[in-house]
DRENVO-433314 format. One record per residue: residue in one letter; x, y, z of N, C-alpha, C in turn; residue number from 0. Coordinates in Angstrom, 2 decimals. Example, Ala and Ser with C-alpha at 12.3 -4.5 7.8 and 13.67 -1.06 7.14 Angstrom:
R  aa      n_X      n_Y      n_Z     ca_X     ca_Y     ca_Z      c_X      c_Y      c_Z    i
R   A    13.19    -5.69     7.80    12.30    -4.50     7.80    13.20    -3.30     7.80    0
R   S    12.85    -2.25     7.08    13.67    -1.06     7.14    12.90     0.03     7.87    1
This chain:
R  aa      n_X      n_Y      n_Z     ca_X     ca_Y     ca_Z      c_X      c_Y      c_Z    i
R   X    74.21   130.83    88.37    73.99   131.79    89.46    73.19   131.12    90.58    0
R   X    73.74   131.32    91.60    72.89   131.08    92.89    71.74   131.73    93.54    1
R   X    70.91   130.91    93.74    69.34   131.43    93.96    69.18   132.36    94.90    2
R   X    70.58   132.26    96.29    70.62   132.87    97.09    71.02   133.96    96.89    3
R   X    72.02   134.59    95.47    72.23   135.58    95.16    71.11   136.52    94.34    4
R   X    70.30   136.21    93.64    68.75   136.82    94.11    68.18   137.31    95.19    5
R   X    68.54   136.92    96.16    68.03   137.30    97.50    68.54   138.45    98.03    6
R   X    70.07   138.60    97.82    70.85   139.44    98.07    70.96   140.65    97.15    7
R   X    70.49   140.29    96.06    70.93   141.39    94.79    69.47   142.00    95.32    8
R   X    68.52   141.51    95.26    67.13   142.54    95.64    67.26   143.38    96.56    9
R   X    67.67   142.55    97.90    67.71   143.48    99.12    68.74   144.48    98.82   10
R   X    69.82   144.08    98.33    70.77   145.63    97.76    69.94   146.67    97.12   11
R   X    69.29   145.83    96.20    68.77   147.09    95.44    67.67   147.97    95.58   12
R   X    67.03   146.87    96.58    66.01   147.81    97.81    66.80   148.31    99.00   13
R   X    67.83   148.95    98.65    68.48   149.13   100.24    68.05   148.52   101.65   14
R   X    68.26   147.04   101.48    67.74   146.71   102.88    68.65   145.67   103.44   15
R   X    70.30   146.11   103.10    70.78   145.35   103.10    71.85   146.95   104.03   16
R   X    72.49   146.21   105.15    73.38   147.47   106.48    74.32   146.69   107.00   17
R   X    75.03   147.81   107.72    76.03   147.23   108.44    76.97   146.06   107.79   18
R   X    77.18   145.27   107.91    78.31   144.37   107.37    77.66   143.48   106.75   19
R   X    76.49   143.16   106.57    76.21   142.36   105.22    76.24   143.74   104.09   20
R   X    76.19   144.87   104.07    76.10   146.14   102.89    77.67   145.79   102.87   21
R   X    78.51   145.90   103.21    79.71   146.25   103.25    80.56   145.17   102.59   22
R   X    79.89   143.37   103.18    80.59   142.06   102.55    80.44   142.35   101.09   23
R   X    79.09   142.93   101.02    78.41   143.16    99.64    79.05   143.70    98.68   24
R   X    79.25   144.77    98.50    80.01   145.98    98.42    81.57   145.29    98.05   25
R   X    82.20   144.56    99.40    83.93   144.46    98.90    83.65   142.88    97.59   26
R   X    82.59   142.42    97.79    82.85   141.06    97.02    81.93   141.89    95.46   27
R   X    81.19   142.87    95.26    81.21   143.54    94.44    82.37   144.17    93.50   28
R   X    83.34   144.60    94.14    84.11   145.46    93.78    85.58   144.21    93.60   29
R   X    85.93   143.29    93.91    86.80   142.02    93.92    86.31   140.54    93.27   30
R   X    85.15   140.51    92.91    84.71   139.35    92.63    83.83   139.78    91.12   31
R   X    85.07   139.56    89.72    84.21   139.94    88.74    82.80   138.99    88.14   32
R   X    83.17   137.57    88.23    81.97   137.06    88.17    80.94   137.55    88.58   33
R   X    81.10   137.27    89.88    79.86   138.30    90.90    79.03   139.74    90.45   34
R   X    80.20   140.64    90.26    79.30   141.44    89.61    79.12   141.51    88.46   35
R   X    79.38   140.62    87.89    78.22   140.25    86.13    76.84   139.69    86.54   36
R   X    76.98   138.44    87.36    75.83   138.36    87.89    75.14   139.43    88.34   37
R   X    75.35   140.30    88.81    74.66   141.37    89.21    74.38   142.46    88.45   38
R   X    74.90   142.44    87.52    74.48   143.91    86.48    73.43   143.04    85.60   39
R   X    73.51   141.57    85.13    72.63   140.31    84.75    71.31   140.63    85.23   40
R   X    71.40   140.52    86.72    70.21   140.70    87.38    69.53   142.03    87.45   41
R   X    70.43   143.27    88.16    69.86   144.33    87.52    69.11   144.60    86.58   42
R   X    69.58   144.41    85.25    69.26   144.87    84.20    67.50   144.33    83.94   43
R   X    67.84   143.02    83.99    66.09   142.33    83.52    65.47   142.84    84.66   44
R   X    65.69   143.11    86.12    64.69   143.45    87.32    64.42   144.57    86.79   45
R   X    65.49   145.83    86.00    64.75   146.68    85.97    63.42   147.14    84.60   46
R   X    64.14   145.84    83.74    62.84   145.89    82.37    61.81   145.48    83.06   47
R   X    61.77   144.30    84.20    60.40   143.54    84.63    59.72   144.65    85.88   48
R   X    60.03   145.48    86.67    59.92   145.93    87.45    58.96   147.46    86.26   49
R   X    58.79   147.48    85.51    57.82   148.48    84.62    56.51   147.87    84.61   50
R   X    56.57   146.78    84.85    55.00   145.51    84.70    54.57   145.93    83.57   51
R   X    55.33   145.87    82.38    55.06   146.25    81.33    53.70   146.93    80.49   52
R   X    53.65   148.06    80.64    53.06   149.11    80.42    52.14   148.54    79.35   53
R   X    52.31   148.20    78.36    51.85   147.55    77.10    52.19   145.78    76.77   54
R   X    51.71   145.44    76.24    52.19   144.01    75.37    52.96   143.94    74.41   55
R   X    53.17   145.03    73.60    54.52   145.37    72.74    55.77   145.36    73.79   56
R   X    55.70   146.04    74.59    56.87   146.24    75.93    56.97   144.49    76.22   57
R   X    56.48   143.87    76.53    56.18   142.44    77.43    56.95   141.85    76.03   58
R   X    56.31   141.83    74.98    56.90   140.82    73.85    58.50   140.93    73.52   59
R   X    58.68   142.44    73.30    60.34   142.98    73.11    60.99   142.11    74.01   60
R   X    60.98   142.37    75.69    61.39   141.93    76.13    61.89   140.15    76.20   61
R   X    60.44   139.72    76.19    60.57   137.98    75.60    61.83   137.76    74.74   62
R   X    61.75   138.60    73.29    62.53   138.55    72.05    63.48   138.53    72.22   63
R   X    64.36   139.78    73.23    65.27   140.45    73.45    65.84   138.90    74.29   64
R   X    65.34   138.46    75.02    65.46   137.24    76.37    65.98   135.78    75.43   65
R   X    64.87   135.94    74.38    65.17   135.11    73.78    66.27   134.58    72.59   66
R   X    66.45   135.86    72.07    67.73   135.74    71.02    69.24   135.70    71.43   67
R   X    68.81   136.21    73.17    70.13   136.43    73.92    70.52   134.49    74.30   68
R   X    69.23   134.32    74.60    69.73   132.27    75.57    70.07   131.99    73.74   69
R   X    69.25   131.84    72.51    69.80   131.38    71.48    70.93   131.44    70.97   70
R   X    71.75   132.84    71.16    73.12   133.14    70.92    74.56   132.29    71.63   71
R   X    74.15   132.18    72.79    74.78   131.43    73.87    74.26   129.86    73.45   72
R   X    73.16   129.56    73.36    73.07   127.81    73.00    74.03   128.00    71.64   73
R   X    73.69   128.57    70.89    74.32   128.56    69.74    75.79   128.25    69.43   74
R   X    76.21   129.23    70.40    78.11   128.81    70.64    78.37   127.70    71.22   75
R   X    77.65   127.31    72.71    78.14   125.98    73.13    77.68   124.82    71.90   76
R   X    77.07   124.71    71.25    76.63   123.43    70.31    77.90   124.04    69.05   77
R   X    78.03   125.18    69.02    79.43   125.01    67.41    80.76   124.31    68.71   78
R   X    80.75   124.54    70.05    82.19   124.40    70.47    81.76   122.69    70.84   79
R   X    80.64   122.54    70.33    80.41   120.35    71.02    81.07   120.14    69.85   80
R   X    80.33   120.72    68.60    80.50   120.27    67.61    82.54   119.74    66.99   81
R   X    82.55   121.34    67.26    84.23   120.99    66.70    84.86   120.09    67.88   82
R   X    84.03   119.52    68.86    85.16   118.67    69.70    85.83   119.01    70.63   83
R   X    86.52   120.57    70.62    87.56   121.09    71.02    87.48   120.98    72.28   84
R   X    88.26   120.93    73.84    88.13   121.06    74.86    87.90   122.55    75.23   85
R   X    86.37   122.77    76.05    86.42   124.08    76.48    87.34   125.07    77.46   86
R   X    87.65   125.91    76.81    88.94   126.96    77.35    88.28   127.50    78.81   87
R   X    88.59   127.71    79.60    88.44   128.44    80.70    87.77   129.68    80.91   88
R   X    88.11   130.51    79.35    86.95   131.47    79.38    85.65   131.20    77.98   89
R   X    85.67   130.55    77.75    84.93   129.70    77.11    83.50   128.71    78.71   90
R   X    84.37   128.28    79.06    83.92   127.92    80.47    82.59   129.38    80.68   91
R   X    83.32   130.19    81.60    82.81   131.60    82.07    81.71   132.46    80.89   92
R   X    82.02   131.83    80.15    80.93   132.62    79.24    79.70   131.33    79.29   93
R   X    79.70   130.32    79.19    78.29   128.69    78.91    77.65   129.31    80.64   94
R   X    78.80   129.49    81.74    78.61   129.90    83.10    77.14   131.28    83.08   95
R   X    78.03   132.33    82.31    76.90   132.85    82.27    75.53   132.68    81.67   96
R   X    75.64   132.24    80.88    74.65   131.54    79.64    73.35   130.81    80.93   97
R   X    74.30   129.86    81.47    73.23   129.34    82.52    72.75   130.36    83.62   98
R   X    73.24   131.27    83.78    72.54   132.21    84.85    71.63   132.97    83.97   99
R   X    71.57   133.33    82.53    70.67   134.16    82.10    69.30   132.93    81.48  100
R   X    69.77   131.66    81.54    68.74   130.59    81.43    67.75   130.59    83.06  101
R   X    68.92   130.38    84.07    68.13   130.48    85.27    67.36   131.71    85.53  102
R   X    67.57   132.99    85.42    67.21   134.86    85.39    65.68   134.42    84.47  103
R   X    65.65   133.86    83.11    64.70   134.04    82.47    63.47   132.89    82.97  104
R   X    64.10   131.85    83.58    62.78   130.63    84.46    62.75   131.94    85.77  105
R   X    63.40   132.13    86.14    63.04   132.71    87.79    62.05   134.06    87.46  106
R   X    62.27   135.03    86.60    61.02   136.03    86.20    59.98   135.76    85.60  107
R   X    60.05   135.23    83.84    59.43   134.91    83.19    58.53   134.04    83.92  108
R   X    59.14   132.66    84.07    57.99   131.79    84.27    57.49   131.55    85.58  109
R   X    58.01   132.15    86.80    57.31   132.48    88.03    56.89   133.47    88.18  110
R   X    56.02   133.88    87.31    55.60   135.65    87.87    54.19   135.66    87.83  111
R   X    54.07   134.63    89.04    52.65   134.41    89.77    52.90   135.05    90.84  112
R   X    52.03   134.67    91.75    51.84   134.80    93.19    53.46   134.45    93.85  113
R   X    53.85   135.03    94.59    55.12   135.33    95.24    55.36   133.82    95.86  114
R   X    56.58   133.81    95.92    56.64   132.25    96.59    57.60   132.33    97.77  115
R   X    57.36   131.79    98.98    57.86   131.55   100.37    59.78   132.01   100.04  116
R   X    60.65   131.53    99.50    61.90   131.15    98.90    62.41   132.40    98.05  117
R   X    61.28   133.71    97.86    61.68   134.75    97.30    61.98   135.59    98.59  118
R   X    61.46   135.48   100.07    61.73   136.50   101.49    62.05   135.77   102.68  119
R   X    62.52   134.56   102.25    63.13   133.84   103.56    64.40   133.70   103.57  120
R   X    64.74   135.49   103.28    66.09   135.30   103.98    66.42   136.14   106.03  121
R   X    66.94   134.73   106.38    66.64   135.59   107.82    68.22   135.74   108.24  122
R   X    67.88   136.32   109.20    69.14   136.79   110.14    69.94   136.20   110.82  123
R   X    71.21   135.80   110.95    72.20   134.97   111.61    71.69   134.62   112.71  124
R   X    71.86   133.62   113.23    71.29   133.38   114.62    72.87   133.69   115.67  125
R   X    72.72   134.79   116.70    73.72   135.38   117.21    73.28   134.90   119.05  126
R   X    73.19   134.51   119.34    72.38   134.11   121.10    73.77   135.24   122.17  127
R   X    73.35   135.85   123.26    73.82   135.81   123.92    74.63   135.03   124.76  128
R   X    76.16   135.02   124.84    76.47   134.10   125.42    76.23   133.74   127.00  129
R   X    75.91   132.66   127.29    75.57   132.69   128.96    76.45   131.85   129.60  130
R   X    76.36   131.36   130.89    77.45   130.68   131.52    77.19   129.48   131.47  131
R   X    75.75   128.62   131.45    75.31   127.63   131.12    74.87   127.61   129.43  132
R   X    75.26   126.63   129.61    74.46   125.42   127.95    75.59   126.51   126.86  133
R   X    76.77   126.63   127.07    77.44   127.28   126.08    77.61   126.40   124.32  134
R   X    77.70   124.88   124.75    77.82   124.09   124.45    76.64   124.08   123.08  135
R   X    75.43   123.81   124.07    74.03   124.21   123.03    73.90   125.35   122.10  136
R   X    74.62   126.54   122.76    74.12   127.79   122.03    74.88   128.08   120.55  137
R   X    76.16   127.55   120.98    77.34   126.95   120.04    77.09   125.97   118.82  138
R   X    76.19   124.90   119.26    75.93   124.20   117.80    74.66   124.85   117.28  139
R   X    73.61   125.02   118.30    72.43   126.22   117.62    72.58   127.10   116.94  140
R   X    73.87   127.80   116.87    74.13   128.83   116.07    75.10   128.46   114.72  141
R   X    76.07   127.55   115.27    75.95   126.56   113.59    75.13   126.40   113.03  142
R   X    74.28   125.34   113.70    73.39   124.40   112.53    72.48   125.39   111.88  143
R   X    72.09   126.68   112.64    70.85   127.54   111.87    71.65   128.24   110.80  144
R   X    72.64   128.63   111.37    73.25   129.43   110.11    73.80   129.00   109.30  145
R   X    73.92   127.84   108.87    74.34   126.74   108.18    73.56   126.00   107.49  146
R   X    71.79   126.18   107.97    70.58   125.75   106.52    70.25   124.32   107.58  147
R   X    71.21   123.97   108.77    70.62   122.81   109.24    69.71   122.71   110.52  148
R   X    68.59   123.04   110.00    67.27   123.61   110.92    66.91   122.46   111.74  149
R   X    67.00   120.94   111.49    66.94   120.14   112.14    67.79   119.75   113.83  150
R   X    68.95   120.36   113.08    69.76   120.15   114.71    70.04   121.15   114.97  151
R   X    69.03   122.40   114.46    68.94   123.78   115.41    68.29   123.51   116.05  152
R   X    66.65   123.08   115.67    65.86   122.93   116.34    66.11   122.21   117.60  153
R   X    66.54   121.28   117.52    67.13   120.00   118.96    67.80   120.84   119.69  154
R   X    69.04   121.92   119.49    69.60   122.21   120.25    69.32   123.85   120.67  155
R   X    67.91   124.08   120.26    67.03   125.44   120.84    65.91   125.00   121.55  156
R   X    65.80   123.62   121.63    64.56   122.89   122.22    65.35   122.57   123.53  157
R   X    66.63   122.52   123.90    67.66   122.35   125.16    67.74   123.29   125.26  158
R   X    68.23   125.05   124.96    68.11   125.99   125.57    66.66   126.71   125.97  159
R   X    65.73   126.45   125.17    64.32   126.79   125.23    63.98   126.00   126.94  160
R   X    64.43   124.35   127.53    63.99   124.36   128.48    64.49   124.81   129.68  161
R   X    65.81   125.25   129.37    66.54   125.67   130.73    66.57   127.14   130.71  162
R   X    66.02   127.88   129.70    65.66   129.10   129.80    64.34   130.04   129.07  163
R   X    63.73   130.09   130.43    62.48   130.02   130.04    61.93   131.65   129.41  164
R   X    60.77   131.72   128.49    60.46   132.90   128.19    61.66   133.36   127.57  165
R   X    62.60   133.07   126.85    63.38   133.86   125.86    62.89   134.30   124.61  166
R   X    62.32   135.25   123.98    61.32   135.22   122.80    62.33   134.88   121.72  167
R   X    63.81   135.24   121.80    64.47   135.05   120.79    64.65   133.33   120.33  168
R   X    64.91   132.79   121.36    65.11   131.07   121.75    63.99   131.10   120.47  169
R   X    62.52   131.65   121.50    61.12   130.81   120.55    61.22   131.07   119.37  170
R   X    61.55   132.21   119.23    61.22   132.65   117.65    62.45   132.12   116.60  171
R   X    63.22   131.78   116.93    64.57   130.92   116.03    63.83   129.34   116.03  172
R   X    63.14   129.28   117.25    62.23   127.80   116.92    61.47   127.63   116.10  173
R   X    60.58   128.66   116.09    59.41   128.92   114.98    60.15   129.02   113.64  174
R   X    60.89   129.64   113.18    61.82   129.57   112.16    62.31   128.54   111.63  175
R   X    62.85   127.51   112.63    62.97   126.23   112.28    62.00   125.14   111.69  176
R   X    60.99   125.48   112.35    59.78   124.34   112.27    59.23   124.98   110.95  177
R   X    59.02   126.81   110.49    58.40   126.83   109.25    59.50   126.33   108.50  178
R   X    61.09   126.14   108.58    61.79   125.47   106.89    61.63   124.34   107.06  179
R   X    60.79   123.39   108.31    60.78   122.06   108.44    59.30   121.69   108.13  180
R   X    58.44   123.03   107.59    57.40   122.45   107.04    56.03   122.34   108.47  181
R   X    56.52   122.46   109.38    55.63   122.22   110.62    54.96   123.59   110.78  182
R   X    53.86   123.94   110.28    53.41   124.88   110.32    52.75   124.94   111.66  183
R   X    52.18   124.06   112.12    50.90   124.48   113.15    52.42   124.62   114.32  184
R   X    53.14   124.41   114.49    53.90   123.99   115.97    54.99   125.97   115.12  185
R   X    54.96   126.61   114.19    55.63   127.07   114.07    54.63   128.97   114.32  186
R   X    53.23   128.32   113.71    52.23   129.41   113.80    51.64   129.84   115.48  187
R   X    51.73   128.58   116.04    51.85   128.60   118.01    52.81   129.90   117.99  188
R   X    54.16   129.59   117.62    54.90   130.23   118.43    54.78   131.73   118.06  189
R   X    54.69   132.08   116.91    54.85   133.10   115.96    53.45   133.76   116.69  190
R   X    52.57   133.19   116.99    51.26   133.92   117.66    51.30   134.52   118.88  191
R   X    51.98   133.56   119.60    52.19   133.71   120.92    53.21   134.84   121.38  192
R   X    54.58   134.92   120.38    55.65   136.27   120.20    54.38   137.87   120.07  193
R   X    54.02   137.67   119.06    53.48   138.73   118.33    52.16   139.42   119.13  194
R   X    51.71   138.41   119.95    50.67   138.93   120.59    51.48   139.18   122.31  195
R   X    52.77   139.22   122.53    53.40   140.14   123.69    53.82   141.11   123.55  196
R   X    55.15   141.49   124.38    55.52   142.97   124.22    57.30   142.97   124.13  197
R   X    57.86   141.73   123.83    59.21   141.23   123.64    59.54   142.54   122.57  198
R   X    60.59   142.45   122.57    61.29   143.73   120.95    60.93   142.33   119.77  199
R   X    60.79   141.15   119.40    60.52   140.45   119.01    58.90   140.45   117.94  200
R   X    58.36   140.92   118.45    57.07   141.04   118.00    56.89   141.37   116.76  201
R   X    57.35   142.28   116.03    57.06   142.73   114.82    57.79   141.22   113.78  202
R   X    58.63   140.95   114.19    59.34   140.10   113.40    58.45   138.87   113.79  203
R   X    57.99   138.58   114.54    57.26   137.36   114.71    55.73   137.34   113.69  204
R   X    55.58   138.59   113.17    54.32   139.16   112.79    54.71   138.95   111.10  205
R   X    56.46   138.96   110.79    56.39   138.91   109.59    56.68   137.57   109.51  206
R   X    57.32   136.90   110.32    57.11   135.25   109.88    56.45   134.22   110.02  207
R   X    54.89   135.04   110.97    53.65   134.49   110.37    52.86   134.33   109.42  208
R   X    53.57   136.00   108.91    52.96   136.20   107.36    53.81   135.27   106.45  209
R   X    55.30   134.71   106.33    55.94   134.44   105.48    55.08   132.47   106.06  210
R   X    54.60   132.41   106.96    53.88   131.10   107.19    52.84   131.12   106.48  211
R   X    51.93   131.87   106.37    51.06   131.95   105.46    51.21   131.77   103.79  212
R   X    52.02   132.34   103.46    52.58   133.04   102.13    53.35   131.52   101.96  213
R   X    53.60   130.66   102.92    54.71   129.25   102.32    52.94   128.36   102.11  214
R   X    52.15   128.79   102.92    51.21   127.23   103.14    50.21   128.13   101.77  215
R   X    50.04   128.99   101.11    49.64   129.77    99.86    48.42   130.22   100.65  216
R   X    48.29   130.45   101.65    46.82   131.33   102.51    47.46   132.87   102.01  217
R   X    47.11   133.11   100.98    47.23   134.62   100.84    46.71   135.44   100.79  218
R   X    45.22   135.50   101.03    44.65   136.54   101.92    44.85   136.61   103.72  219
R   X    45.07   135.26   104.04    45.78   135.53   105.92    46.98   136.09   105.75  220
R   X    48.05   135.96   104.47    49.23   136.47   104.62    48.96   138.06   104.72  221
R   X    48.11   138.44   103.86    47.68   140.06   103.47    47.51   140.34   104.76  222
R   X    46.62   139.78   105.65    45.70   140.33   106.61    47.12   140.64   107.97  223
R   X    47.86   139.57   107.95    49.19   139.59   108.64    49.81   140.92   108.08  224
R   X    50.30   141.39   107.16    51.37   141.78   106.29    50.79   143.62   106.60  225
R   X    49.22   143.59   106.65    48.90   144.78   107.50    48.93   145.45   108.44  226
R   X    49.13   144.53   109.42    49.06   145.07   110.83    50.72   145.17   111.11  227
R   X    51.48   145.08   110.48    52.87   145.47   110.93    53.01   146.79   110.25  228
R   X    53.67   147.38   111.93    53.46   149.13   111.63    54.63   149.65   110.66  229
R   X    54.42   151.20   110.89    55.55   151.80   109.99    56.30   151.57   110.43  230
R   X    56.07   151.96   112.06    57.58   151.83   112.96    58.57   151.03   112.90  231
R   X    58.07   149.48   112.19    58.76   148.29   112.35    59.80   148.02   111.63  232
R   X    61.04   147.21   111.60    62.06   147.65   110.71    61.65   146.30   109.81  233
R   X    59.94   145.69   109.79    59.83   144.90   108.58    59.25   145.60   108.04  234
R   X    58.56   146.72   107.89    57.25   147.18   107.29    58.10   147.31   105.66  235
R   X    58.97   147.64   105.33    59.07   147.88   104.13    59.16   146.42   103.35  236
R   X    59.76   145.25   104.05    59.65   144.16   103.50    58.56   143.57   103.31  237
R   X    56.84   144.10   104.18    56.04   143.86   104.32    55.04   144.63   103.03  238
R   X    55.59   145.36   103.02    54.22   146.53   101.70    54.83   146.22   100.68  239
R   X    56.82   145.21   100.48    56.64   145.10    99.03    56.45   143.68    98.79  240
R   X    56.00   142.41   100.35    55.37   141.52   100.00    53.81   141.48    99.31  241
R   X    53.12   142.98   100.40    51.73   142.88   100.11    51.50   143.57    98.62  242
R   X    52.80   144.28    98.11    52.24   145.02    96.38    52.57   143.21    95.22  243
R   X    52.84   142.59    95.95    53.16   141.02    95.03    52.43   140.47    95.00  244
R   X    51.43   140.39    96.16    50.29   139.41    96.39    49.14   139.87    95.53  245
């Protein structure tokens, strides 16, 4: 299972997922049976772990339950090494799942510390207005970001950033770049500078100062961030169920 499909199965199941990403969701749900095994997979343990187990009898079952399930599955792939046989195709799809309920039990079980940067950095397509100049720029900027390649976003939002000045969206897809590139101080500038104007931008600049915080592990500045974004904001709910993690 893909890490990124965690990302997606939560926000479904926190309804915070609209418009045509709910809908991609939804048809590759209903057409893609792998997919939704992975997802009833995930369901199921989010909703045993999501009790924060009431007791230590509750906490242990669960372990047991986690555990006799990965043993059952090691168990078959080592009788099918054993006899030699070439694995069948659904033979395949079943070791397939086996490794997603190996990955499900490292990703709850053994990260269920302090929240980590890679559990809420999922962001939003980068969509630019098209203009009559730098079409060229706005064109690979919107590749390379939506494509994971933050490096030659950045270069080619650092060319629309100078020929058009004060765009908060430009800055704030910059700042975005520089926090997956690790550049915090050049990414916390910008994210300060958004959040403390009056752009429609602001609230969102407010949560990916906090998600700057929350990557560099300042998690009381992340808290202190993660407060001041209002109800009004369409992060606040992503924000009160970062701050019930911390």
């Amino acid at each position: 299972m893909k890490e990124d499909h965690y990302i997606t199965f939560d926000n479904y199941l926190n309804n915070e997922l609209s418009g045509a990403e709910l809908a991609s969701f939804e048809e590759q749900l209903n057409s893609d049976a792998d997919f939704k095994q992975e997802f009833e997979i995930y369901k199921a343990i989010e909703s045993s772990l999501s009790s924060k187990f009431e007791n230590e009898e509750e906490e242990k079952a669960l372990r047991n339950t986690l555990s006799k399930l990965g043993s059952t599955y090691i168990k078959q792939e080592n009788s099918t090494k054993k006899k030699g046989k070439v694995i069948s195709f659904l033979n395949y799809k079943k070791l397939m799942v086996a490794a997603s309920i190996a990955l499900l039990i490292g990703f709850f079980l053994f990260n269920n510390g302090e929240p980590v940067y890679s559990d809420f950095s999922s962001h939003q397509a980068l969509e630019l207005v098209v203009r009559s100049e730098n079409n060229e720029a706005i064109v690979k900027a919107q590749e390379a970001f939506n494509s994971k390649n933050y490096e030659v976003a950045l270069e080619q939002l650092t060319i629309l950033s100078e020929t058009t000045k004060n765009d908060a969206e430009i800055e704030l897809y910059k700042g975005i770049c520089f926090l997956e590139l690790n550049n915090y101080v050049e990414a916390d500038v910008i994210f300060d500078e958004i959040s403390g104007g009056n752009s429609a931008f602001v609230n969102t600049a407010s949560w990916y100062k906090a998600l700057s915080m929350l990557k560099q592990q300042q998690f009381e500045a992340c808290k202190y961030v993660l407060q001041r974004i209002p109800e009004s904001a369409d992060e606040y709910n992503k924000a009160q169920k970062l701050l019930k993690k911390l």
